[in-house]
C-alpha positions in Angstrom: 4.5 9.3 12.6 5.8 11.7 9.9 6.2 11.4 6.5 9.6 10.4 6.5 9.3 7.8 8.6 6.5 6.7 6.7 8.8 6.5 3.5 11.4 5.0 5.2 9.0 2.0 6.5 7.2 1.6 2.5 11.1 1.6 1.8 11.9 -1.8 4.0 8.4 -3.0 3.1 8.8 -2.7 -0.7 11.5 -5.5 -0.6 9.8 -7.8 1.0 5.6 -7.3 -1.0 8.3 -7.8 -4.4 8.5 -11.1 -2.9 5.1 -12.1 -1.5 3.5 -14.8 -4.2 0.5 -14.4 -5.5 -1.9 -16.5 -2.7 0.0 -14.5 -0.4 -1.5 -11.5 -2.4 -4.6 -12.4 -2.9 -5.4 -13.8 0.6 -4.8 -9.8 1.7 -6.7 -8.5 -1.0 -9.2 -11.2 -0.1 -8.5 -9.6 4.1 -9.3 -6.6 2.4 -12.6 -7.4 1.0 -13.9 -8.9 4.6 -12.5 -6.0 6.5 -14.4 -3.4 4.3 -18.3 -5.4 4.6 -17.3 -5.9 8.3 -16.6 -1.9 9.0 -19.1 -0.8 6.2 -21.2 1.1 8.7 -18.1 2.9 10.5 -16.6 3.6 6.9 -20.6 5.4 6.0 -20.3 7.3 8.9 -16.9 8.9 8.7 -18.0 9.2 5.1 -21.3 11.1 5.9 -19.2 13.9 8.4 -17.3 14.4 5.7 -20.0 15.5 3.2 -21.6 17.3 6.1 -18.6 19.3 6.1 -18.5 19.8 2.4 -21.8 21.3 2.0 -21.3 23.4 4.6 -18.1 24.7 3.0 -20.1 24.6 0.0 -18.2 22.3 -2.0 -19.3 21.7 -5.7 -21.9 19.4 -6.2 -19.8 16.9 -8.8 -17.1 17.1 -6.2 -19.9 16.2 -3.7 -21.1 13.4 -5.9 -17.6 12.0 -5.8 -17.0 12.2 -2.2 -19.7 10.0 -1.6 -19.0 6.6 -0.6 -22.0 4.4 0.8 -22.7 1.1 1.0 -23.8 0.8 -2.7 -20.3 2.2 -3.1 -18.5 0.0 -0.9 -20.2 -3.2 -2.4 -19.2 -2.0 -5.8 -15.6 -1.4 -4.5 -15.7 -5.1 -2.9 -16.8 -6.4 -6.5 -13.5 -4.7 -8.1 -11.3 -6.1 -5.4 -12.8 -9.3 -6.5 -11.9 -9.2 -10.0 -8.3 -7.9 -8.8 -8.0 -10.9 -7.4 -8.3 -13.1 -10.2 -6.0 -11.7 -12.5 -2.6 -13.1 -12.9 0.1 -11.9 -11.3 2.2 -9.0 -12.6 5.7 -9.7 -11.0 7.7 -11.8 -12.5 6.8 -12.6 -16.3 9.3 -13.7 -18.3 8.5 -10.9 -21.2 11.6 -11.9 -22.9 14.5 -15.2 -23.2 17.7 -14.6 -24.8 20.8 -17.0 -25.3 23.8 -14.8 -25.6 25.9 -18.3 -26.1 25.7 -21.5 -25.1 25.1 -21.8 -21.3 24.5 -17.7 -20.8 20.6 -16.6 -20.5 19.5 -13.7 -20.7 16.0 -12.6 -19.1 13.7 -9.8 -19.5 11.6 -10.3 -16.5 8.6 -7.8 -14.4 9.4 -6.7 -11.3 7.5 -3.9 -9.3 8.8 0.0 -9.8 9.1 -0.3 -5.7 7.6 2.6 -3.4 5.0 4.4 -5.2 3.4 8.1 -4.2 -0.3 8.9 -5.2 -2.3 12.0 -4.3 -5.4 11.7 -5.6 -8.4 13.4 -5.6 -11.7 13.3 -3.2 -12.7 10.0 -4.0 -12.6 7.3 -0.8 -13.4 4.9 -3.5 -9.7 5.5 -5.2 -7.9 5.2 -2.4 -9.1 1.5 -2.1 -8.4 0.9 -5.7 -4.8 2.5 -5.8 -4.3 0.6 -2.6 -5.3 -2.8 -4.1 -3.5 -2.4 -6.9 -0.2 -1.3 -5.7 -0.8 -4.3 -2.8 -0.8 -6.7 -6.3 2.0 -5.7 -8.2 4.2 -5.9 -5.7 4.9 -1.9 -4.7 4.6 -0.1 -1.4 2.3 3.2 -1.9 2.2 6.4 -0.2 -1.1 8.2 -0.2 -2.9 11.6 0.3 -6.2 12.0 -0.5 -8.5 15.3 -0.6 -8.9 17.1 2.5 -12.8 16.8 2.0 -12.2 13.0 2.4 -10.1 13.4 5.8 -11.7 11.1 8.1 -13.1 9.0 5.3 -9.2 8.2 4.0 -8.2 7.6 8.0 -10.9 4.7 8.3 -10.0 3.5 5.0 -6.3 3.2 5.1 -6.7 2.2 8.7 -9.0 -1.1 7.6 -6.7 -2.0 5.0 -3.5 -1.4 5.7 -4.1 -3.6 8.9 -6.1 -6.2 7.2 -3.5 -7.0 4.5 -0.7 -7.4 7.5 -3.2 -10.0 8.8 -2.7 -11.9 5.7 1.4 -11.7 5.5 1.1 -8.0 4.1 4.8 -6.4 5.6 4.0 -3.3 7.9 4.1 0.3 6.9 3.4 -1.3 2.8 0.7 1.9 3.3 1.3 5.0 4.5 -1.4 8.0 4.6 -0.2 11.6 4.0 -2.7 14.3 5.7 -1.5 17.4 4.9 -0.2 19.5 2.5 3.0 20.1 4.1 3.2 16.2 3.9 2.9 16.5 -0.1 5.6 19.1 -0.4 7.9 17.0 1.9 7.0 13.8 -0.3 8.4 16.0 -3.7 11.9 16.0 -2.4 12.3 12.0 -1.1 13.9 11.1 -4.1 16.0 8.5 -2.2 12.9 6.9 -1.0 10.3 7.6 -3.5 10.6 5.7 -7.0 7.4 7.2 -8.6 4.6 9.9 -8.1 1.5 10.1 -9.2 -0.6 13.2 -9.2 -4.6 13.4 -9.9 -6.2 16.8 -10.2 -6.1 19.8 -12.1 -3.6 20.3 -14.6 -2.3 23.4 -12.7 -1.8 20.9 -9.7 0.1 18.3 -11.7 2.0 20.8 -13.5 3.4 22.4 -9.8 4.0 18.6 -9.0 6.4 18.1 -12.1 8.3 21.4 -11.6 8.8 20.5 -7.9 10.3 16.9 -7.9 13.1 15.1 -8.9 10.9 12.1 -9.0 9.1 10.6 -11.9 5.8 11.5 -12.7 3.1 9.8 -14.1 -0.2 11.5 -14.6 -2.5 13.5 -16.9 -3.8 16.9 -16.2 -6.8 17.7 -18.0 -9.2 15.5 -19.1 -10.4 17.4 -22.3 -12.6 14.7 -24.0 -14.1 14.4 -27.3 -16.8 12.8 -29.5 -17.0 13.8 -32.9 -19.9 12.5 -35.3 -18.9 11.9 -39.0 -21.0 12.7 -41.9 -21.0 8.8 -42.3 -22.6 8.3 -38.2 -25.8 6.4 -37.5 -27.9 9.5 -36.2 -29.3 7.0 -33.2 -26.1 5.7 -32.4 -24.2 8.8 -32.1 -27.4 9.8 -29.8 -26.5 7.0 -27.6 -23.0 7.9 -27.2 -22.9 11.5 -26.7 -25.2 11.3 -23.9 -23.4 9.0 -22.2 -20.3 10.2 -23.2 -21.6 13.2 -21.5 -24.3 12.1 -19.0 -23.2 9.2 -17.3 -20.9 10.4 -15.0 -20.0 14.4 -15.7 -17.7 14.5 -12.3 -14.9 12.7 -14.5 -12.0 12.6 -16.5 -12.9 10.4 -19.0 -16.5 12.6 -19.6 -16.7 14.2 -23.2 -16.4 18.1 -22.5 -17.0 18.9 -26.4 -19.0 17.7 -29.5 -17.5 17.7 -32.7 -20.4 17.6 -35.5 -20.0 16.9 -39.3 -21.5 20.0 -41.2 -23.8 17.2 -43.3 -24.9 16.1 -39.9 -26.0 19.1 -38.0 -29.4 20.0 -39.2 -30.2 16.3 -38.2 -28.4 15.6 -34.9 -28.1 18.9 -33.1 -31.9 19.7 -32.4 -31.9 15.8 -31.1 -29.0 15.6 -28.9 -30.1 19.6 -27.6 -33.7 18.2 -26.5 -31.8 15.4 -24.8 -29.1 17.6 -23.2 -32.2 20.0 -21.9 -33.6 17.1 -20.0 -31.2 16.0 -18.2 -30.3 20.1 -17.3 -26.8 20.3 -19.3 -25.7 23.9 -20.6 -24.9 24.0 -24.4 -22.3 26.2 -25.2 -21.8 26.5 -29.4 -19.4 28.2 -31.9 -21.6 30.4 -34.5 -22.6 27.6 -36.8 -24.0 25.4 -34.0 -26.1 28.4 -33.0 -27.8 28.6 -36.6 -29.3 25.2 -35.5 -30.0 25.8 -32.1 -30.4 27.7 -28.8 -26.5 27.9 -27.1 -24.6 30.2 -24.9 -21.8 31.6 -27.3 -18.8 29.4 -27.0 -15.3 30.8 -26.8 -12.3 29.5 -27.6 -11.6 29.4 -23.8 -14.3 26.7 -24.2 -12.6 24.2 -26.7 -9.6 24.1 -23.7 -12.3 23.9 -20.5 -12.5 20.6 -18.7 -16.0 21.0 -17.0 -16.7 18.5 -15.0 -20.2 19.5 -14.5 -22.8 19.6 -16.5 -22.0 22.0 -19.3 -21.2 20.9 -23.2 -19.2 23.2 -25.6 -20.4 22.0 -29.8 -18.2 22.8 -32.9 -19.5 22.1 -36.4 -16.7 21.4 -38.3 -16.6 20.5 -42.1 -14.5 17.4 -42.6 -12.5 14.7 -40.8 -9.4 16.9 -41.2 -10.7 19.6 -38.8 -12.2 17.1 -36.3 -8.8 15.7 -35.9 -7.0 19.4 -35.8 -9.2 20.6 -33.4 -9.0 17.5 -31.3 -5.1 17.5 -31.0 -4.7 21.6 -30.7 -7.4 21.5 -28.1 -7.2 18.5 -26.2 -5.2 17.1 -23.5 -4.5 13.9 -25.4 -6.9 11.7 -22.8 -9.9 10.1 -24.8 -11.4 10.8 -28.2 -14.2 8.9 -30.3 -15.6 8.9 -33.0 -19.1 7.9 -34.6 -18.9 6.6 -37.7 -20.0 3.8 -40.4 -16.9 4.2 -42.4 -14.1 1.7 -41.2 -11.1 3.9 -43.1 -12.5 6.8 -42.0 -12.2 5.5 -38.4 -8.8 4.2 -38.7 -7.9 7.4 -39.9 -8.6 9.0 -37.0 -7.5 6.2 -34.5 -3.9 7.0 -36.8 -3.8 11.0 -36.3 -5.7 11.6 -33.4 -2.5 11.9 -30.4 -4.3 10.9 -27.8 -4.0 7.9 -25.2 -7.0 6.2 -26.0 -8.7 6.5 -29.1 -12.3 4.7 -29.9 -14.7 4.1 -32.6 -18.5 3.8 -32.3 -18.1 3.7 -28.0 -18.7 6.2 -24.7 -16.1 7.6 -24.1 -16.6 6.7 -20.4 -14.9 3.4 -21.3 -11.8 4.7 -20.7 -11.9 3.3 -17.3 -8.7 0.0 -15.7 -11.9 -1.4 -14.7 -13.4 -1.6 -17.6 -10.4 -2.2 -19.4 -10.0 -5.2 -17.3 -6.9 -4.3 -15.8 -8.4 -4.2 -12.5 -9.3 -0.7 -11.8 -6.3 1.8 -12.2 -4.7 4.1 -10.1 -4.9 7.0 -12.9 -4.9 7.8 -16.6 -1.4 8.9 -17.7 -1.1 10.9 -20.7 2.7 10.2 -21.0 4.1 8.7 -23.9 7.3 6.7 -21.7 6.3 3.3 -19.5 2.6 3.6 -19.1 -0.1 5.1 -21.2 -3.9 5.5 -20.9 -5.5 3.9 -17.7 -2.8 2.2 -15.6 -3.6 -0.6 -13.9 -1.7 -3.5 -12.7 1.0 -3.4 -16.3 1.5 0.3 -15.5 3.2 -0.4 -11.9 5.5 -2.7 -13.3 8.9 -1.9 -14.7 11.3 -5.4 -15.2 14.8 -6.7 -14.7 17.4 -8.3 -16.8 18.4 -11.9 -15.4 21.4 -12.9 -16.8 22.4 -16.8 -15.7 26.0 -18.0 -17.0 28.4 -20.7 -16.1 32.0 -19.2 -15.7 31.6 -16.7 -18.8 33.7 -13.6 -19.0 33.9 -10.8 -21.4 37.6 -11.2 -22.3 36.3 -14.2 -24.2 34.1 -12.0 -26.5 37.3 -9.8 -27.5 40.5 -9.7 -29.4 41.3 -12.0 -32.3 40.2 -15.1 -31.4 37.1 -14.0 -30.1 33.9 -15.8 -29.2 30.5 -15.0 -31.2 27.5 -14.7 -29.6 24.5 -16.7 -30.8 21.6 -14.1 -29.6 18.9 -16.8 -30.3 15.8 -16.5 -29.1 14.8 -19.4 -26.2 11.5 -20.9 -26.5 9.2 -20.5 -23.5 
């Protein structure tokens, strides 16, 4: 089947999931879940051809890391389908009730944005998220994966696509793109495509914008940063830079660059180096920094890098001012903390920082629809229209206005002896 046939069945599908209520949703999600347990061992072995064919191509080892997806991965997956499921359901909240006179309502309600287009990276793990979700708020979703995921995405999409038609699910709701031929033809299905959204490098999202008619939603870069105030708990900023950092260095929402208080430096960088050495990360450091420490000269190349990998770059800087300068010349407006003690000093920066999500004494690794308990996401989206920061189930939502009358007609709201509307708020 090509891709246009593909759009044109999420197109008649996409009418009838805006309709499905929410048992009917979670019974497939619930499909979905079963189906992934039962086929766990065919899904680990497509999996592990694909990572045979990565090494031998000699793919990256964070991009390796990511293209795993074993059973410890596909329990974990299961667990997030899980919590999908009990979340409320997005379509059709009443967000807002108007009377615009007496017997005409007007209605502000959710409604899903329709077919939806996601290529993602290679991560098996977020084609089941960005399935699930779309499959709850309603939308039809068009995917392509990473090549390095090939046969991993084919079993996945395979399982459940099927499995949710099993449980009501209309057919062709989920349609896998292979190719990149496939991606190019998706940019100009404007007439069947409502939204796009791209995950990769910002050079890939950029040619994805300036080669579609279609909305985008997306980020590019994933320029992350945690700066420690003079006012920081030594320990505590320890504990958050590393993580920051550590936990997971394949990811967007790992911190690429520390941002030190001058008052602090003598204390913190030796500490958070000997950590860093441990665990094998490069230190890259402006001049200052290396006055304190061993680094590899950082350039200003550096402040701009997302790294994915494990490699730091460390600015001293010698006030809040110039944390927050250098965080919204430099960054890509994704996730930024702060370590502090000083609650004015933190709102400060949660007030100037542009960014989409902005924290205060917390990993920066929290940026995460999982964690945010919006049950998982299919991206972060650095735009500032309809969806910002992780979007999960809110973010694939747009709404309608219902308006209900009896008879009314505009000629009565003209002239001389016209009517006045009441606009009064109706209580839920």
């Amino acid at each position: 089947m090509n891709t246009l046939e593909k759009a044109r069945r999420a197109v008649q599908a996409k009418t009838v999931l805006a309709s499905l209520d929410n048992k009917a949703k979670n019974r497939a999600l619930n499909n979905i879940i079963q189906a992934l347990k039962q086929n766990a061992q065919a899904i680990v072995d497509a999996n592990q051809a694909d990572l045979e064919l990565a090494e031998k191509g000699h793919l990256a080892a964070p991009l390796l890391k990511r293209l795993k997806f074993d059973g410890d991965k596909i329990e974990e997956t299961c667990e997030g389908l899980a919590s999908l499921i009990n979340l409320a359901d997005p379509v059709g909240q009443v967000l807002s009730a108007t009377e615009l006179d007496r017997g005409l309502e007007l209605f502000k309600v959710s409604s899903p944005i329709g077919v939806i287009g996601v290529i993602f990276e290679s991560r098996p793990d977020a084609l089941v998220q960005i399935a699930s979700l779309c499959l709850k708020s309603g939308n039809a979703v068009l995917l392509k994966g990473g090549s390095e995921a090939a046969r991993t995405n084919q079993i996945l999409a395979d399982i459940i696509g099927r499995a949710a038609v099993r449980a009501g699910a209309p057919e062709g709701w989920l349609g896998l793109m292979e190719t990149r031929s496939d991606v190019e033809e998706l940019l100009g299905m404007s007439r069947h495509v409502d939204l796009i959204v791209p995950r990769g490098s910002n050079e890939f999202v950029r040619h994805i914008m300036q080669n579609t008619t279609i909305p985008v939603l997306g980020h590019a870069d994933g320029i992350c940063h945690v700066y420690i105030d003079r006012d920081a708990d030594i320990d505590m900023a320890l504990r958050i830079s590393f993580d920051s950092k550590c936990q997971y260095v394949a990811v967007c929402n790992a911190a690429e660059t520390l941002l030190v208080h001058a008052e602090q430096a003598e204390a913190f960088l030796p500490l958070i180096k000997e950590a860093f050495d441990v665990f094998g990360v490069e230190v890259r450091g402006c001049e200052r920094t290396a006055a304190f420490i061993d680094v590899t000269p950082a350039s200003e190349e550096d402040w701009r890098t997302e790294y994915l990998d494990l490699i730091i770059s460390i600015k001293i800087v010698d006030d809040l001012t110039a944390a927050i300068d250098h965080i919204n010349r430099f960054g890509s407006g994704h996730t930024d903390v702060i370590v502090t003690d000083d609650r004015q000093r933190a709102a400060q920066f949660m007030d100037r920082v542009d960014s989409a999500d902005v924290f205060v004494n917390c990993s920066s690794r929290f940026s995460d629809g999982f964690r945010f308990g919006l049950g998982a996401e299919v991206g972060i989206s650095t735009n500032k229209i309809h969806a910002r920061g992780p979007v999960g189930l809110e973010g694939l939502m747009i709404y309608k206005w219902r308006l209900i009358g009896n008879g009314h007609v505009v000629a009565d709201y003209t002239g001389n002896n016209a009517k006045a509307f009441t606009h009064r708020g109706i209580e839920s």
